[in-house]
Gaussian input, Z-matrix of N, CA and C with variables (Angstrom, degrees):
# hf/3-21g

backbone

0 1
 N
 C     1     B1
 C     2     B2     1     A1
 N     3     B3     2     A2     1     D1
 C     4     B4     3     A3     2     D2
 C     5     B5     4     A4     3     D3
 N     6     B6     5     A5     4     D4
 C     7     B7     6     A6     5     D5
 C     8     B8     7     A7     6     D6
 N     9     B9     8     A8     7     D7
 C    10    B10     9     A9     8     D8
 C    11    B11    10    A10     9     D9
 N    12    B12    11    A11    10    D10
 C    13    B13    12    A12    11    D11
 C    14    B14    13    A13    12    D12
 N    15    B15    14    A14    13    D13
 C    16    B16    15    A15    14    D14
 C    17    B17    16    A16    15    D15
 N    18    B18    17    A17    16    D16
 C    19    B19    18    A18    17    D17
 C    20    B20    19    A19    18    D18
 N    21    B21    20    A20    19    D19
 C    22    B22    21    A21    20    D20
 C    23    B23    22    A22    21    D21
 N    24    B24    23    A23    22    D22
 C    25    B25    24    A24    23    D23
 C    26    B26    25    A25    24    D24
 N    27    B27    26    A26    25    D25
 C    28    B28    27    A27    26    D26
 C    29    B29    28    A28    27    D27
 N    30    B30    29    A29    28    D28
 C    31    B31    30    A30    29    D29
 C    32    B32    31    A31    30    D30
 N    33    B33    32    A32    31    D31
 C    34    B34    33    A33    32    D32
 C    35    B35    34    A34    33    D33
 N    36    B36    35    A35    34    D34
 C    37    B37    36    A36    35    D35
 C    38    B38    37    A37    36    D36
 N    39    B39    38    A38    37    D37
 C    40    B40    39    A39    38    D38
 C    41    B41    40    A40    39    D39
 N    42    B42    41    A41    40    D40
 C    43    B43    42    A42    41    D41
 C    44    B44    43    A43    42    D42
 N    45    B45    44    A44    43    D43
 C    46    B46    45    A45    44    D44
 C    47    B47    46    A46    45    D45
 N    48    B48    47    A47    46    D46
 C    49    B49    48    A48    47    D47
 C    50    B50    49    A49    48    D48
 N    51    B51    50    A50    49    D49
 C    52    B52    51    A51    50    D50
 C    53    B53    52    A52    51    D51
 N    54    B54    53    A53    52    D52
 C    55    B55    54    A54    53    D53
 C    56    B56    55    A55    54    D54
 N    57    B57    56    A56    55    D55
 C    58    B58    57    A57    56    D56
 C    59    B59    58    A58    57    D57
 N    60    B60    59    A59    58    D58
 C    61    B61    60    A60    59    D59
 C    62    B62    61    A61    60    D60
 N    63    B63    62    A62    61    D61
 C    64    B64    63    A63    62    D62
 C    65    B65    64    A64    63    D63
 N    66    B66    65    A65    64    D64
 C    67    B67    66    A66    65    D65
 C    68    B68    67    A67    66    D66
 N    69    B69    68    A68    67    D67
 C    70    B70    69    A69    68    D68
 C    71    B71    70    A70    69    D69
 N    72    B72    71    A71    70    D70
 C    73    B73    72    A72    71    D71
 C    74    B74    73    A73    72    D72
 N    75    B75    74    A74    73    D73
 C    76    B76    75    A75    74    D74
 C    77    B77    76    A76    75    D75
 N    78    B78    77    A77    76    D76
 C    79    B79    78    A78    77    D77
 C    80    B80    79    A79    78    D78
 N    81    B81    80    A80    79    D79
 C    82    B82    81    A81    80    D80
 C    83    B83    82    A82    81    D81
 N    84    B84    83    A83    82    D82
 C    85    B85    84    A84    83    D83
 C    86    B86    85    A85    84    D84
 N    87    B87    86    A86    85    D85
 C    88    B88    87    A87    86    D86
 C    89    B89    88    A88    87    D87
 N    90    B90    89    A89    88    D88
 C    91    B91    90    A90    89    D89
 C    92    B92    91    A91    90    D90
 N    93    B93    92    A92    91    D91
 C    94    B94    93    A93    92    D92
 C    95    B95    94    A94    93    D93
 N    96    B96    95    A95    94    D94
 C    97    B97    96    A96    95    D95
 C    98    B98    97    A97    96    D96
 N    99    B99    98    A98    97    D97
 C   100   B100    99    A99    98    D98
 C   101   B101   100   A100    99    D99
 N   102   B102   101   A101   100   D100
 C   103   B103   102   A102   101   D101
 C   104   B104   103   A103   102   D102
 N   105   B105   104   A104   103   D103
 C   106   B106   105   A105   104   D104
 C   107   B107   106   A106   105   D105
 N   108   B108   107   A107   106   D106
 C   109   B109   108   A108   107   D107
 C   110   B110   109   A109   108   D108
 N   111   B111   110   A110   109   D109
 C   112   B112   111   A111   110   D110
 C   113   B113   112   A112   111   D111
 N   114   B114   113   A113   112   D112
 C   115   B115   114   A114   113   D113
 C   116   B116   115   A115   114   D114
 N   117   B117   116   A116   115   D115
 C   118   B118   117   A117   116   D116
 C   119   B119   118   A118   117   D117
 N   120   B120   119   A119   118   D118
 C   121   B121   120   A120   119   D119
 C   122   B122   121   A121   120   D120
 N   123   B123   122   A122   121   D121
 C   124   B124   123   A123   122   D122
 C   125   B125   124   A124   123   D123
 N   126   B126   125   A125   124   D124
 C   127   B127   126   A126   125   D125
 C   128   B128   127   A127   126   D126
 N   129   B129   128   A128   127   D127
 C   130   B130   129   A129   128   D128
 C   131   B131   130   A130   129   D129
 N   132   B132   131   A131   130   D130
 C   133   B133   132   A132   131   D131
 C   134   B134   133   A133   132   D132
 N   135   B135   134   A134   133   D133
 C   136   B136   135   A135   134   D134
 C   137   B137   136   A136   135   D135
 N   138   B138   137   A137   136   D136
 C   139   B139   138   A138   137   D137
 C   140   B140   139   A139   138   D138
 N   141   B141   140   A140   139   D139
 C   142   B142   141   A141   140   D140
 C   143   B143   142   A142   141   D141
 N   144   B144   143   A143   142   D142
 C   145   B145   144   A144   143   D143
 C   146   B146   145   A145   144   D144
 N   147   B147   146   A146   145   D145
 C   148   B148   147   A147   146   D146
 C   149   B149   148   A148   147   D147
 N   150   B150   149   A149   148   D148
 C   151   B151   150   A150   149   D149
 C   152   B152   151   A151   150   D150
 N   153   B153   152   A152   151   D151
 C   154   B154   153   A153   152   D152
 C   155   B155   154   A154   153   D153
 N   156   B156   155   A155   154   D154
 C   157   B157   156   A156   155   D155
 C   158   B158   157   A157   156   D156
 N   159   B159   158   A158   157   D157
 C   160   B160   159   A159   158   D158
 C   161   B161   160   A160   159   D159
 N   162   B162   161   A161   160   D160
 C   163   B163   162   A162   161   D161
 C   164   B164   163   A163   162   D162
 N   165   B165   164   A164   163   D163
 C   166   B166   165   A165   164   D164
 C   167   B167   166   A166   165   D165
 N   168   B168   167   A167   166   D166
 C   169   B169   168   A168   167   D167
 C   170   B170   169   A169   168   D168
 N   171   B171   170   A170   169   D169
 C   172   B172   171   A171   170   D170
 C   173   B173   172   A172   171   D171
 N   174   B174   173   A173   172   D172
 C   175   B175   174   A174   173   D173
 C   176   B176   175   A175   174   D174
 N   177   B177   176   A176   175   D175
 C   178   B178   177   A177   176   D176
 C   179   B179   178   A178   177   D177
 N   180   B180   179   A179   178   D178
 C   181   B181   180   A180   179   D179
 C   182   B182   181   A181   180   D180
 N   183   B183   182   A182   181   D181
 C   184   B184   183   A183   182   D182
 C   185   B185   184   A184   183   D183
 N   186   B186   185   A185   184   D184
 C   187   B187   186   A186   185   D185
 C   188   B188   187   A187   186   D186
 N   189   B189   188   A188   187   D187
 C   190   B190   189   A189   188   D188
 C   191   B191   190   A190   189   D189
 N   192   B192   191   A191   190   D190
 C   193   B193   192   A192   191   D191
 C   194   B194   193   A193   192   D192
 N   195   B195   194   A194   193   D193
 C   196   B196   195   A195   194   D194
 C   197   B197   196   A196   195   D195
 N   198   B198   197   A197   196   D196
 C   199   B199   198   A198   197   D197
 C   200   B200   199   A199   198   D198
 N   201   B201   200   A200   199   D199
 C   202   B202   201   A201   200   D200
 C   203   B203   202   A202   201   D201
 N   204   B204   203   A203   202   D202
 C   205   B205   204   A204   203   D203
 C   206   B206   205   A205   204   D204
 N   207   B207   206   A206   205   D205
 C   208   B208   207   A207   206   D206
 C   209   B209   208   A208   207   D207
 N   210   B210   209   A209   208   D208
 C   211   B211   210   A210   209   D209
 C   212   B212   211   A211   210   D210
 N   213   B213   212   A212   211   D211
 C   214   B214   213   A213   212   D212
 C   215   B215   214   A214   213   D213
 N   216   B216   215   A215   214   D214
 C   217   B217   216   A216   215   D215
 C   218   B218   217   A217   216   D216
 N   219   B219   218   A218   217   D217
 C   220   B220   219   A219   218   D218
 C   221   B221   220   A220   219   D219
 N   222   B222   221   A221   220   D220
 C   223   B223   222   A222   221   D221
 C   224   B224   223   A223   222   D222
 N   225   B225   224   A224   223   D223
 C   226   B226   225   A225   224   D224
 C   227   B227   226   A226   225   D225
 N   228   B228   227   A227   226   D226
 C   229   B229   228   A228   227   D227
 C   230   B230   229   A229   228   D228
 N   231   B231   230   A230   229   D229
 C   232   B232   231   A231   230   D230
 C   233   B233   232   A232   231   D231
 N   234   B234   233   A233   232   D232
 C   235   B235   234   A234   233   D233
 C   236   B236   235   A235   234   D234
 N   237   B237   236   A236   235   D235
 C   238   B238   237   A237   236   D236
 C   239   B239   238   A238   237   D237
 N   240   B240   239   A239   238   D238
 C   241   B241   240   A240   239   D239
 C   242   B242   241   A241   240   D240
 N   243   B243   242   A242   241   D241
 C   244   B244   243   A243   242   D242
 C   245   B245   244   A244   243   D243
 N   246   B246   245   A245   244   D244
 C   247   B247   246   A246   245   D245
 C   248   B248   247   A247   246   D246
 N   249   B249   248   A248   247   D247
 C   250   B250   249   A249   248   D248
 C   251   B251   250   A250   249   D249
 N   252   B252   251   A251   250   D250
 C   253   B253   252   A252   251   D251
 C   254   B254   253   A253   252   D252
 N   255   B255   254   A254   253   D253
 C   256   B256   255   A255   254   D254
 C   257   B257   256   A256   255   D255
 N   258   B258   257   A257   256   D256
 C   259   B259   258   A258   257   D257
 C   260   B260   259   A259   258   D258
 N   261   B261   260   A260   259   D259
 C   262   B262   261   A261   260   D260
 C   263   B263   262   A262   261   D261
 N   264   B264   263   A263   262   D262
 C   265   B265   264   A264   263   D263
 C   266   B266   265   A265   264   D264
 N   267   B267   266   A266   265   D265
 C   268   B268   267   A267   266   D266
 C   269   B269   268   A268   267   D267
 N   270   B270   269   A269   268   D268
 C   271   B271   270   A270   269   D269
 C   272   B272   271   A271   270   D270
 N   273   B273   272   A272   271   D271
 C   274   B274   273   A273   272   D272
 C   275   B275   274   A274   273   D273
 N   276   B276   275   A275   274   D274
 C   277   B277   276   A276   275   D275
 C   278   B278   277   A277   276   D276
 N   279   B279   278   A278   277   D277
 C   280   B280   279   A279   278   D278
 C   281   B281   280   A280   279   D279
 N   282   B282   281   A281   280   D280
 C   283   B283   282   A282   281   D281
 C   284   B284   283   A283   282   D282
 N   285   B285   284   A284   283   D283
 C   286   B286   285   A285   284   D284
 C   287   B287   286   A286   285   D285

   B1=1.4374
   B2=1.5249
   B3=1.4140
   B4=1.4879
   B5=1.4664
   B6=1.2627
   B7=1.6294
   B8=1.7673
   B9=1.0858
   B10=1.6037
   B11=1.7464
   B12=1.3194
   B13=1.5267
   B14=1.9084
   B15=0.9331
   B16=1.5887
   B17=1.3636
   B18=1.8222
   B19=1.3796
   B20=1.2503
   B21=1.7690
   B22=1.2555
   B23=1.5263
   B24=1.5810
   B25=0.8186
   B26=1.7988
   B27=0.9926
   B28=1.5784
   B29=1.5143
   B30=1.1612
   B31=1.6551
   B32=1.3094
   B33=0.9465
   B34=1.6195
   B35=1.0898
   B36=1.7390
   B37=1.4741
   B38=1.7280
   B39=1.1644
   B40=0.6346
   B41=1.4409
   B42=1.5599
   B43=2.0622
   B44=1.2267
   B45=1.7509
   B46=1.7988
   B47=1.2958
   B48=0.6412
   B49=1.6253
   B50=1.2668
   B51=1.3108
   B52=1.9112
   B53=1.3205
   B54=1.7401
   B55=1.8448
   B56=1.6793
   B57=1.5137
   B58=2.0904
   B59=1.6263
   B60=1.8497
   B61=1.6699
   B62=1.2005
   B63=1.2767
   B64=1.3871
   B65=1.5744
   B66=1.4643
   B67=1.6524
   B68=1.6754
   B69=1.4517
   B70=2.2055
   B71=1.7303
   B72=1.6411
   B73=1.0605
   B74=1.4850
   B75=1.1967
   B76=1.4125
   B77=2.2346
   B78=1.1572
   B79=1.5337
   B80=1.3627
   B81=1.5106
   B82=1.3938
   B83=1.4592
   B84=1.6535
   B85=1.8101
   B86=1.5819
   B87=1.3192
   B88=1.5498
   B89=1.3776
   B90=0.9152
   B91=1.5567
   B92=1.0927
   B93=1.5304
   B94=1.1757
   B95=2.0512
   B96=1.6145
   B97=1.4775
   B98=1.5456
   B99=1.2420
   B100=1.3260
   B101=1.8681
   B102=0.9430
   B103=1.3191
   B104=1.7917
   B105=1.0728
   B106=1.7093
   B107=1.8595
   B108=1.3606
   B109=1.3683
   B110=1.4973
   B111=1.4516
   B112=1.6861
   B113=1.8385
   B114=1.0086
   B115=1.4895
   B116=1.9477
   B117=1.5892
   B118=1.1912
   B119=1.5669
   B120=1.4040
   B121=1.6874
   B122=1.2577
   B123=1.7401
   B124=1.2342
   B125=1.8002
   B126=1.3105
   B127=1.4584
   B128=1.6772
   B129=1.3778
   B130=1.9217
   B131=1.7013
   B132=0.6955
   B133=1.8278
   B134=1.5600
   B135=1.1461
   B136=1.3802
   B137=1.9428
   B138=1.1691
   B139=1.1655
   B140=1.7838
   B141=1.6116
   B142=1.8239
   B143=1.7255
   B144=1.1201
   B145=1.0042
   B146=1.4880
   B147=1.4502
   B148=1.1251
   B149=1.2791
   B150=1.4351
   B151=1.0139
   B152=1.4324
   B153=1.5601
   B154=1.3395
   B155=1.5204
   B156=1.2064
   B157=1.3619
   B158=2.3828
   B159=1.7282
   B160=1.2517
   B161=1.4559
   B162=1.2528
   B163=1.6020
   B164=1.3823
   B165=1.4134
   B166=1.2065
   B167=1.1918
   B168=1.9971
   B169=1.1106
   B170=1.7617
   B171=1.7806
   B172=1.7105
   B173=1.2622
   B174=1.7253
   B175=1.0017
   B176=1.5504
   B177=1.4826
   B178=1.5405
   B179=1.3164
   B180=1.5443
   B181=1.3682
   B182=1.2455
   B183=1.3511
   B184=1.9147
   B185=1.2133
   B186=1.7143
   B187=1.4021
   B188=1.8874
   B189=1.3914
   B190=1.4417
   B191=1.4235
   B192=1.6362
   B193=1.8358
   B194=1.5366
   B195=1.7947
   B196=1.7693
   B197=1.8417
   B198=1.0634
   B199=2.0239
   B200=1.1125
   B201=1.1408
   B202=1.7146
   B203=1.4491
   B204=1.6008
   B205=1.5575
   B206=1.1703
   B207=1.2486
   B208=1.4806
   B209=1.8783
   B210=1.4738
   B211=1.2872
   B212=1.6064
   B213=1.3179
   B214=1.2452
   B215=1.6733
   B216=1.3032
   B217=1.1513
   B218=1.7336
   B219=1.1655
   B220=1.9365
   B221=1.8558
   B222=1.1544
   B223=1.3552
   B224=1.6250
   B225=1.0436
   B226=1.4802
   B227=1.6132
   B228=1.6875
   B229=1.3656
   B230=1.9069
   B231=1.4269
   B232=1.1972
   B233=1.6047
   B234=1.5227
   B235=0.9816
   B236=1.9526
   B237=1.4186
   B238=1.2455
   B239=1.5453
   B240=1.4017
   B241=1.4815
   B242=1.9555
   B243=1.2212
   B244=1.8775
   B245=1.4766
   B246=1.2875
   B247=1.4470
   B248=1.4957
   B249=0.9962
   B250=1.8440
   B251=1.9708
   B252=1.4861
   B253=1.5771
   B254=1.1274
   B255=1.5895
   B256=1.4556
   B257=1.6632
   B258=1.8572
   B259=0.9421
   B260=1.7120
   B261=1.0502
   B262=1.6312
   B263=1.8385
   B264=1.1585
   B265=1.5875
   B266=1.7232
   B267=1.4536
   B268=1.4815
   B269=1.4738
   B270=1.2174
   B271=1.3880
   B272=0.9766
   B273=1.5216
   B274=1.3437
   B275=1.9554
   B276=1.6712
   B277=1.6456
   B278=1.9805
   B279=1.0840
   B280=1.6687
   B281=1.6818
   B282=1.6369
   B283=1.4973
   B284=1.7402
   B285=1.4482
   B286=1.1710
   B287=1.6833
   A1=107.83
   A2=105.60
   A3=106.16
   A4=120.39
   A5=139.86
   A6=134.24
   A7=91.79
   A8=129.51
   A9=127.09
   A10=72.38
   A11=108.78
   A12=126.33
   A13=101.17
   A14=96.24
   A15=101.29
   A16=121.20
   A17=114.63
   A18=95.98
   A19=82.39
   A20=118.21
   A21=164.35
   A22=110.11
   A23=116.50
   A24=119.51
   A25=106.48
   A26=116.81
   A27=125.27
   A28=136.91
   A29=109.17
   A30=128.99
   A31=116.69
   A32=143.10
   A33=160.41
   A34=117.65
   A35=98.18
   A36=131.66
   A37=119.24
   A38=113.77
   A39=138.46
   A40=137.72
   A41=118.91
   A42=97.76
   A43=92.86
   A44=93.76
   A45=107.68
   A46=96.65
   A47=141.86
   A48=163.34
   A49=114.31
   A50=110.64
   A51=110.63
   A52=125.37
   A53=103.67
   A54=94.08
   A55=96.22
   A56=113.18
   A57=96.87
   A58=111.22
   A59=119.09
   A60=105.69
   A61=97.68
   A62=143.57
   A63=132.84
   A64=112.11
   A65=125.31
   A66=130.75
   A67=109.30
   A68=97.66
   A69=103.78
   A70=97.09
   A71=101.32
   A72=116.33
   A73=108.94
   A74=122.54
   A75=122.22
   A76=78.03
   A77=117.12
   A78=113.45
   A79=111.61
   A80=109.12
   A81=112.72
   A82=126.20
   A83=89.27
   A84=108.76
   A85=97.42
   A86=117.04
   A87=117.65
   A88=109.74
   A89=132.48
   A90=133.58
   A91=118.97
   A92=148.28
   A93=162.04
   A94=112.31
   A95=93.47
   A96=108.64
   A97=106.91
   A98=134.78
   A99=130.67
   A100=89.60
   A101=158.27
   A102=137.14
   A103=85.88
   A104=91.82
   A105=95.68
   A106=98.48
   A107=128.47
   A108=124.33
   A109=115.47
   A110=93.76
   A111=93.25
   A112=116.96
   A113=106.39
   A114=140.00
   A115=96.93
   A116=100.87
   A117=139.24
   A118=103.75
   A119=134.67
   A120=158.03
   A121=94.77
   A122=119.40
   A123=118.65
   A124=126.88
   A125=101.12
   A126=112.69
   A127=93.38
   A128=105.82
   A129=123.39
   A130=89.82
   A131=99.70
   A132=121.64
   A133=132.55
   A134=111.19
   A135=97.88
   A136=112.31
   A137=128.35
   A138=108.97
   A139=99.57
   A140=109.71
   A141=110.27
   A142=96.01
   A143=141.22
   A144=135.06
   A145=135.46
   A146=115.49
   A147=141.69
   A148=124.33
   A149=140.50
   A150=134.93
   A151=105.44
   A152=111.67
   A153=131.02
   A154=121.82
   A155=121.04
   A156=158.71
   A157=87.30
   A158=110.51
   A159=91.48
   A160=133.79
   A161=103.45
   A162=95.23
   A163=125.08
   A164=134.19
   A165=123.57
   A166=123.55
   A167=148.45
   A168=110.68
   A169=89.61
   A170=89.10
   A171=118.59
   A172=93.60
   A173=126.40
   A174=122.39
   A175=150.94
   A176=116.58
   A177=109.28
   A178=101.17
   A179=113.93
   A180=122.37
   A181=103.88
   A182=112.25
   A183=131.01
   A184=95.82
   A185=126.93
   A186=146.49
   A187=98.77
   A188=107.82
   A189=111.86
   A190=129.84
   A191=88.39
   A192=90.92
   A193=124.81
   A194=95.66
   A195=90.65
   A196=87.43
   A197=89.10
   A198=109.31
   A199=106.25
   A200=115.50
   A201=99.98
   A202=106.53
   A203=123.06
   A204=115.62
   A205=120.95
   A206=117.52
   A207=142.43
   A208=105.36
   A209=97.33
   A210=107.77
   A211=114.74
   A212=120.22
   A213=148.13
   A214=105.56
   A215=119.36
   A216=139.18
   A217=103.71
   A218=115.37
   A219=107.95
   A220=86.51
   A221=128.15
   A222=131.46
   A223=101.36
   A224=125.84
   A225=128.04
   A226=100.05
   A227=99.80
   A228=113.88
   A229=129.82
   A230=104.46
   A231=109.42
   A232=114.04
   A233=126.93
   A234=100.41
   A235=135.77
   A236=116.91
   A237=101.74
   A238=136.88
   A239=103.14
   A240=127.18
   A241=81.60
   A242=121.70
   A243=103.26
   A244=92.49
   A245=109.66
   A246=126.11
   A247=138.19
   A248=105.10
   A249=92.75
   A250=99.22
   A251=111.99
   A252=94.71
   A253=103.44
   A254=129.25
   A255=146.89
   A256=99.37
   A257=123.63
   A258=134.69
   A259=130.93
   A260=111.75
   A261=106.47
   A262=100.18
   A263=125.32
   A264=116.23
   A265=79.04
   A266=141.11
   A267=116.09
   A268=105.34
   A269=115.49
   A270=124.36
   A271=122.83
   A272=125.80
   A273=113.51
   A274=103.96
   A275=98.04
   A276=110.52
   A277=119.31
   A278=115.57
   A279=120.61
   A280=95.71
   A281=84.71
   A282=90.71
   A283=100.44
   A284=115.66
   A285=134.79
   A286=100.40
   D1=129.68
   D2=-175.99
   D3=-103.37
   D4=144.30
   D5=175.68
   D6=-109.99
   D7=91.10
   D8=153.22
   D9=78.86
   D10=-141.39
   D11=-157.93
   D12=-86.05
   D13=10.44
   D14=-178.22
   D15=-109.42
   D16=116.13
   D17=-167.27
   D18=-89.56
   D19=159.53
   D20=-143.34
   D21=-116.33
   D22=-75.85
   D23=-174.07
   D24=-169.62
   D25=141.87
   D26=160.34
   D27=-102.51
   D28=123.22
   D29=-168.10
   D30=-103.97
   D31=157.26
   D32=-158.32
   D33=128.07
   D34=154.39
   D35=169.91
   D36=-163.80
   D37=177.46
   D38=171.37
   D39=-62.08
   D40=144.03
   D41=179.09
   D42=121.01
   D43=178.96
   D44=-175.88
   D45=-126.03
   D46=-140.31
   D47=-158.50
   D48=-25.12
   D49=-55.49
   D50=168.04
   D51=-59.16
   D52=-15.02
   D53=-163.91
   D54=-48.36
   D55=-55.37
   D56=-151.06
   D57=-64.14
   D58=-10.60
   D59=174.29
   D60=-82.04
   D61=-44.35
   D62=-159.01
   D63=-84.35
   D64=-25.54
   D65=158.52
   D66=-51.24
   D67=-51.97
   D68=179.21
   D69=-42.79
   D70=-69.97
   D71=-157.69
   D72=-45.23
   D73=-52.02
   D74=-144.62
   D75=-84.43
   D76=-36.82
   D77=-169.55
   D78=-81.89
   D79=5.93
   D80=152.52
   D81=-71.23
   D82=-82.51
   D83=159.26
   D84=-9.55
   D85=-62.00
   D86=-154.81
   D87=-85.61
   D88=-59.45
   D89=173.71
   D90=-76.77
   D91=-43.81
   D92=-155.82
   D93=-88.40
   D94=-47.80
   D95=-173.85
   D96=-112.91
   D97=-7.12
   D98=171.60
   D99=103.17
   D100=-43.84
   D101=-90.97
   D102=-97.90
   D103=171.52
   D104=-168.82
   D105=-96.39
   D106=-172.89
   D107=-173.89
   D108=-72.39
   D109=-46.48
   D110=176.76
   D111=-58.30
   D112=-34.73
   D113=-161.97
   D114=-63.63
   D115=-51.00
   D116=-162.41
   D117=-86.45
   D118=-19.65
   D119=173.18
   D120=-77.49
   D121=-64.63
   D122=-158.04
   D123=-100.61
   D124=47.85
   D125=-179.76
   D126=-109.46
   D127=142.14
   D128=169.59
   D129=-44.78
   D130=118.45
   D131=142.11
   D132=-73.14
   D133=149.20
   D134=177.69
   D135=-155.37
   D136=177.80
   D137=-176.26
   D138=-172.63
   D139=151.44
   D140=-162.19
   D141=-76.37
   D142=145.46
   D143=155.18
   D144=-92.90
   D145=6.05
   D146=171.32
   D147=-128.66
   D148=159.05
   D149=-176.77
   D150=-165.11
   D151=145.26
   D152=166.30
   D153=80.26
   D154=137.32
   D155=-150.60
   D156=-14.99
   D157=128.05
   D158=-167.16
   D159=89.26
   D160=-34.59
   D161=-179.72
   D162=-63.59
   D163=159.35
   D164=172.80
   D165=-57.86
   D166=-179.35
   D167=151.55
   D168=-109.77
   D169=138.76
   D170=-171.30
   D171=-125.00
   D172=109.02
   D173=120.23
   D174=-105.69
   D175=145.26
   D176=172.65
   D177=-83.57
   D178=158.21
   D179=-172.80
   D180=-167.95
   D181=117.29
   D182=171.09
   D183=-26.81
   D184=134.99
   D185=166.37
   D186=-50.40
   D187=-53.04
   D188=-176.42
   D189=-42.79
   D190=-3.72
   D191=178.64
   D192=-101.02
   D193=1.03
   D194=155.62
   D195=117.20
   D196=157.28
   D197=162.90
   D198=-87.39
   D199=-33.31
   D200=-165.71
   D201=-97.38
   D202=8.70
   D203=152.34
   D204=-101.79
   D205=-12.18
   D206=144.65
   D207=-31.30
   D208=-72.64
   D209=-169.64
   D210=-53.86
   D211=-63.96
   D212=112.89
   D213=41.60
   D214=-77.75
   D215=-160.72
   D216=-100.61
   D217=-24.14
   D218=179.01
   D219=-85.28
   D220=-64.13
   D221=-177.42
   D222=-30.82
   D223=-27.77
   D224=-159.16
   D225=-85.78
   D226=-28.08
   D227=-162.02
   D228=100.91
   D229=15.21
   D230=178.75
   D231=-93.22
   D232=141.04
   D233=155.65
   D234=-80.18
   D235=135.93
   D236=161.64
   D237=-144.99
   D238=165.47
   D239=-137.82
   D240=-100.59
   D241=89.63
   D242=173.88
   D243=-75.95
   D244=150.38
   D245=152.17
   D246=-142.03
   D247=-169.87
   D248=-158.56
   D249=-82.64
   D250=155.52
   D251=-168.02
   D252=-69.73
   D253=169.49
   D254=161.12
   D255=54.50
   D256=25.19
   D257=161.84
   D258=-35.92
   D259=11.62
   D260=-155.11
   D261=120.64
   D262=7.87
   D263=-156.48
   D264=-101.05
   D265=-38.41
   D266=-166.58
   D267=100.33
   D268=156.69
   D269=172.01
   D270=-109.38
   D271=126.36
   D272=-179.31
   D273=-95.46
   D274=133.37
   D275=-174.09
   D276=-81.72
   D277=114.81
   D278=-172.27
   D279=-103.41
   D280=135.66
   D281=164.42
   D282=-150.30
   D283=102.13
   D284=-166.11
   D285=-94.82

């Protein structure tokens, strides 16, 4: 992540398909909301479980993000998958 000519900070991990929601996410937390790295580790995650022209929308999403976004999101019409945090989701690595 760059500020003008200044790199900022560097992000990666690991995985297929989720790396670019969970890279946004976590470079939100961090740039967008202030939150510091650790701060920026421990927000619910989430990720599409389907893809391409037709698919349902399926997401899994860290238990840590509450029932009532749970609720939130089937009302909307999505299906979702809660799961346990850092379930299989991978870590995304900060080096600020």
């Amino acid at each position: 992540m760059w500020d003008g000519d200044d790199l900022r900070a560097v992000l990666g991990m690991r995985g297929g398909h989720q790396q670019p929601q969970y890279l946004m996410r976590t470079a939100w937390e961090l740039f967008g909301r202030g939150a510091s790295p650790v701060e920026a580790q421990d927000v619910a995650r989430w990720h599409s479980k389907a893809f391409g022209p037709g698919a349902p929308s399926a997401i899994a999403l860290e238990s840590t993000a509450g029932p009532e976004v749970v609720t939130s999101l089937r009302s909307r019409g999505h299906e979702v998958e809660v799961v346990e945090p850092r379930g299989g989701f991978g870590p995304v690595s900060i080096i600020v």
